[in-house]
N, C-alpha and C positions, 0 to 999 in steps of 0.2 A: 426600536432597532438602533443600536449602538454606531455600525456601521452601514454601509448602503453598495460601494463597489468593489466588487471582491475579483481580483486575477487568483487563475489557479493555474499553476503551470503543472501539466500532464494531465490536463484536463479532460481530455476522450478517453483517459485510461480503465484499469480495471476500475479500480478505486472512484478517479476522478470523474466519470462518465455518471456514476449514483451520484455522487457528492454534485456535480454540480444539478443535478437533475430539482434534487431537495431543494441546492438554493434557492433557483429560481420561483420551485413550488412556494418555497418564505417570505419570496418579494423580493429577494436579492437582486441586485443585477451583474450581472458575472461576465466576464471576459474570460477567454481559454486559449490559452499558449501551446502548440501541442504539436509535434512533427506530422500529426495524424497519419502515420503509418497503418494503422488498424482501419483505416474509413473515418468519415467525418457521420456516415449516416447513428453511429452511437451518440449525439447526441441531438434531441429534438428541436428544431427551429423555435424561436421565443422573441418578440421583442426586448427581453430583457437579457438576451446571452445575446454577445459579438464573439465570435470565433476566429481566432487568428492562425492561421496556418505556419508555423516559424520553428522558429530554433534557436533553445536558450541560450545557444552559445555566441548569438545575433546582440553584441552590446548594441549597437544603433538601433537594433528593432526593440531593443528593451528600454531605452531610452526614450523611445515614441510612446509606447503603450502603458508605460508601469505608471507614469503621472497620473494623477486623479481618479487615482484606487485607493481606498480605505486599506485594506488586506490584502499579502499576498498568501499564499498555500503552496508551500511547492513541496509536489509531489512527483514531479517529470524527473526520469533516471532511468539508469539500465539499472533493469530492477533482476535482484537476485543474484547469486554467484555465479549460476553457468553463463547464464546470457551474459555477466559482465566477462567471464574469461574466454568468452566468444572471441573478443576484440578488447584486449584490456587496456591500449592506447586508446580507442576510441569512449570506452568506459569510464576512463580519469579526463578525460576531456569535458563529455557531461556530468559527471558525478560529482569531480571536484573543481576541474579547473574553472568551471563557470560559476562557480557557486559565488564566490567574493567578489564578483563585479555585479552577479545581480541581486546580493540583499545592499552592497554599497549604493546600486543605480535606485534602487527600493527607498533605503531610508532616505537619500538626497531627492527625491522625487514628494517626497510627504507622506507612503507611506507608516500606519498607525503600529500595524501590528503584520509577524512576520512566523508563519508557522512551516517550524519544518520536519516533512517525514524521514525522519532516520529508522533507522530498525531495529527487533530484540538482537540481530545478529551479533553487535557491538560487543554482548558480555561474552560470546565463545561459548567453550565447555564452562559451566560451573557445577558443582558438586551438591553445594545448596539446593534446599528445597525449592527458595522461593526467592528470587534473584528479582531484589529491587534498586530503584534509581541510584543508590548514594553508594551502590558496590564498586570493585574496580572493573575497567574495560577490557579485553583482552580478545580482540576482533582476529578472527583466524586467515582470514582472507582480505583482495584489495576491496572488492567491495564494500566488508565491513570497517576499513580501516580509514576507508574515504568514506563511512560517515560519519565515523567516530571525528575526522578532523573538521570537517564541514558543522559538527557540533559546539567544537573547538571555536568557530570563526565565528556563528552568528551569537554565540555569547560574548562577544568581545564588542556588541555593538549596542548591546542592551542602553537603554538611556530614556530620561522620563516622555517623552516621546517618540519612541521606536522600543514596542513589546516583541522579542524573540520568546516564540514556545516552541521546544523540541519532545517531538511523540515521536516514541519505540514500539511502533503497532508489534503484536505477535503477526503469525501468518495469515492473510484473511480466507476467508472462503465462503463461497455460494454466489448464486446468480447475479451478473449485472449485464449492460447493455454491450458493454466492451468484455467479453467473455473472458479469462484465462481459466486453460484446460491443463496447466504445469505445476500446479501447487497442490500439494497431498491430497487433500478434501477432493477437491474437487477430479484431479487425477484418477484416485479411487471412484467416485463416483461416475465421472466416463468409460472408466472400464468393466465396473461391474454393470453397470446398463446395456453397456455396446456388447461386450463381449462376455460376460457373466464370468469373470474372471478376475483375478486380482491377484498382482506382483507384490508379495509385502518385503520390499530389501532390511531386514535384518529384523526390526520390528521392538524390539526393547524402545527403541530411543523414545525421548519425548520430544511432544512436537507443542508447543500452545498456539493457539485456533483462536480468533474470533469471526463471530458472522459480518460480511459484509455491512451489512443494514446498523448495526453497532459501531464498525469503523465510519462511516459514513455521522455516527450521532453523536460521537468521541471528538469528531472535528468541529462541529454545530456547537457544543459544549466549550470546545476551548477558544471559539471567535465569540461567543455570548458571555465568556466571563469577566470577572472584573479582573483590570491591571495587577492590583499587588495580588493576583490570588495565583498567576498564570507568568508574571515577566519572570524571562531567565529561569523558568521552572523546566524538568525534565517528567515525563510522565508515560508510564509502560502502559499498553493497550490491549492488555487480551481476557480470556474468558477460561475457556475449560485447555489445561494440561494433559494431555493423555500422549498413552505410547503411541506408533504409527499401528504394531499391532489392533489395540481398541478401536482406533480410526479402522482400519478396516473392519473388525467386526463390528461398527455400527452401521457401518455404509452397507455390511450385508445383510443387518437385520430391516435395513429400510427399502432397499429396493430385492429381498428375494432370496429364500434357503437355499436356492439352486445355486446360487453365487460361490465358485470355488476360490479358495485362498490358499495362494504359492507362497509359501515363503522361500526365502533368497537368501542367503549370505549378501554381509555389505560391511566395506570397508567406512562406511560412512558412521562414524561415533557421534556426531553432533545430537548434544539432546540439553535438551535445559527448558526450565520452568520458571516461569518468571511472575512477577507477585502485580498486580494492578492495583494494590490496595492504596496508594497515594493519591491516585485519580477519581478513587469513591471517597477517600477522605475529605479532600480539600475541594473537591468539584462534584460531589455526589454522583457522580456518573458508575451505573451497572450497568453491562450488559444483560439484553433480553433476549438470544436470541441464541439455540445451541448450534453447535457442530451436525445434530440430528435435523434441525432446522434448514440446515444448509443444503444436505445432501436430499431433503424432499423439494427442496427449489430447483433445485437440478434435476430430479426425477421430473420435477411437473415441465420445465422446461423440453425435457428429450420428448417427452412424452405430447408434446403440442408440439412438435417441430420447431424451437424456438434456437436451437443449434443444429443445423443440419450439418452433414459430414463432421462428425466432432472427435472422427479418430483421426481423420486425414487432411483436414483443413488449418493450413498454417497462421490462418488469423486468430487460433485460438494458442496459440504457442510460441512465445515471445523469440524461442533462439530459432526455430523452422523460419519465422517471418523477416526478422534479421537476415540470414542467412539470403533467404529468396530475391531481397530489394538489394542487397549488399551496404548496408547502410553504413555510412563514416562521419 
């Protein structure tokens, strides 16, 4: 094991809540930075997890904690466009303006290596089939424009001792401990379960998808490799391209022909397709795990009680729970 203590900031999240689950399963021992707004009960007590309840906008609380970690992961942010135009001073607060003081408190702490989630949102519309890393950026929104800059900053600090990796996950989807119910996949899949119905807004567009369990292995992949193969590299993370229409016809081929699909007019044109073939090239990493995959994790989930009230419970929907705590 190359490294040993790993901080991950947004640690109880969707994402971070599996991801640190694995580490610890690895032997890691993990620390977690995390507002925990969603509960702390998502992630399992361990001798080897310390859970800090904070906020990365806390330089002194990042100054305490960040020393004598091998790796950081940061994954904590208003994730998504609506939630960030929820509150979009509070958005550029954690999304951007905290970002250069904590990969700067990072590398001057001894941090090794420095991984950070940005998103496919970055490229916008493109027209290309298959939109990979060395294209131009052209972010439509503040969310994606703060992370296209925050891309900007931790490449500028790259150095033989301090690895920045920047991953452009596609959208993830399927079950984790810290649930979200707002993201296509999985959205289709709580409404055709609950309500055997499905809203499909316009349906052309493309959306790219990966499973959970492969974002989670994506990550495992870029702290297990070597230096020159990973510093200052940029690396897209998804799996199957499809329209939103297809997403919904698979979600309704998995849970049920009864399952009705509305479709909708939508002003919404964002679509684009993005290429992972640089992160199977140079890191051998495939995803294993489909879109079909995902939405039977969720079928087995509703179907054990493992979500209860999952149309009306705002711990499963980032802008209702925002909205609830009034969070700044």
């Amino acid at each position: 094991m190359k490294f040993k203590k790993i901080l991950i900031t947004g640690g109880a999240g969707y994402v971070g809540s599996l991801l640190t689950e694995q580490l610890i399963n690895l032997g890691y021992v993990v620390t977690v930075l995390d507002l925990m707004i969603y509960g702390e009960d998502v992630l399992k007590k361990n001798k080897n997890l310390n859970i800090v309840k904070g906020d990365i906008r806390d330089q002194n609380l990042l100054n305490e904690i960040i020393p004598s970690h091998d790796v950081v992961i940061h994954l904590a942010c208003i994730s998504n466009d609506p939630s960030f135009e929820l509150n979009p001073t509070l958005g550029k607060s954690i999304n951007l303006d905290s970002f250069l003081p904590l990969v700067q408190i990072s590398k001057n702490s001894g941090v090794k290596r420095f991984i950070y989630a940005s998103s496919s949102s970055v490229y916008g519309i493109k027209k290309e089939q298959d939109v990979h890393e060395d294209m131009s950026l052209n972010p439509l929104t503040d969310y994606s424009k703060y992370k296209m800059e925050c891309e900007k900053i931790i490449l500028k600090f790259k150095s033989e001792d301090f690895v920045p990796i920047i991953i452009r996950p596609a959208t993830v989807c399927g079950y984790s401990p810290r649930q979200r119910l707002d993201v296509v996949v999985n959205i289709f899949a709580n409404l055709g379960y609950n309500n055997r119905e499905i809203k499909v807004f316009g349906g052309e567009q493309l959306r790219p998808n990966i499973h959970i369990k492969d974002m989670v292995n994506a990550y495992l992949i870029l702290l297990q490799s070597e230096d020159k193969k990973v510093s200052g590299e940029i690396f897209n993370v998804g799996y199957e391209n499809v329209s939103v229409q297809d997403l919904a016809k698979t979600t309704k081929n998995v849970l049920g022909d009864d399952i009705k699909l509305k479709n909708i007019s939508s002003d919404d044109n964002r679509s684009y397709h993005i290429s992972s073939k640089k992160i199977k090239d140079v890191l051998e990493f495939s995803p294993k795990y489909t879109i079909k995959n995902a939405i039977e994790d969720l079928k087995n989930a509703f179907e054990n009680k493992l979500l209860p009230n999952s149309l009306e419970d705002e711990k499963y929907f980032n802008i209702k729970k925002m909205q609830k705590i009034k969070l700044k």
